[in-house]
C-alpha positions, 0 to 999 in steps of 0.5 A: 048741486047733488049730494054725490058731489060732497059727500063722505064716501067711506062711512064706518057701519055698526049693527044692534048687536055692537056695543058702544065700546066698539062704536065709540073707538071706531068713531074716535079712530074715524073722527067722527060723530056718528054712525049708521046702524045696519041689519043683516042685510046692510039696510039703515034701520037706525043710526048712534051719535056720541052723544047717544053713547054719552047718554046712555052711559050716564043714564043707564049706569053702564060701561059702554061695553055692557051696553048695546046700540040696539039699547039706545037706537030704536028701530024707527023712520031715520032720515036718509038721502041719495046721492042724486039728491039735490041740496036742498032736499036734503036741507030740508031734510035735516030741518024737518028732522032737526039733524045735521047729517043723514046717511046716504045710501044706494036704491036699495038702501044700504049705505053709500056715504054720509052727507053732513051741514058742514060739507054742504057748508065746505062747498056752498056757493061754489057752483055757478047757479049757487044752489046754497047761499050763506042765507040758506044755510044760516036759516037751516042751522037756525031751524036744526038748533031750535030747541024741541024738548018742552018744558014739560018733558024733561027729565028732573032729579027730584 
């Protein structure tokens, strides 16, 4: 099965400069969790979570329209698929980066879509060569969930 098959077509964009009052209502308006951050080109530099605006607004004692996504979101290498990727390249994908939904884009890399753990769950099994058993997918979810903060890291109040 490739991506195109079960992805989200219609994917909500924001840039650095949008503030996360603005991305936390498209994203409660949407129903969704996340969301990619593009330059002014439409390429994925990034993307936010509601759990990065959360953070943030904790951390950095703010109102979410005081705060930008390019104040939380670091340009660095994000995780991206294409739609004629296959399911398990892009389970692997979020093993390896520990995430449970990439962006999709086109060969140019703006975004086309976005591809999550539940939709590859939502179609698992339901081609003939069941690319995607419950096996599978019970040992992605083990590998994305495995904590990866050590001990050592985290932030203490003291």
């Amino acid at each position: 099965m490739k991506v195109k098959d079960l992805m989200t077509h219609h994917t909500d964009t924001c840039t650095m400069s949008s503030n996360l009052e603005q991305v936390s209502l498209c994203m409660w308006n949407g129903d969704f969790g996340i969301m990619p951050v593009t330059d002014d080109e439409q390429h994925v530099v990034g993307v936010i979570t509601d759990r990065d605006i959360a953070m943030a607004e904790a951390l950095q004692h703010k109102s979410a329209g005081e705060i930008s996504v390019g104040d939380v979101v670091h340009q660095a290498m994000v995780s991206i698929c294409h739609p004629e990727d296959d399911i398990e390249a892009v389970l692997e994908k979020m093993e390896t980066g520990k995430v449970r939904r990439l962006p999709v884009v086109d060969d140019e890399n703006h975004v086309t879509g976005m591809v999550s753990l539940a939709d590859i769950t939502a179609y698992a099994g339901t081609d003939n060569k069941a690319s995607c058993t419950a096996s599978r997918l019970v040992a992605a979810l083990k590998a994305i969930t495995a904590p990866h903060i050590e001990e050592e890291k985290l932030v203490s109040r003291a």
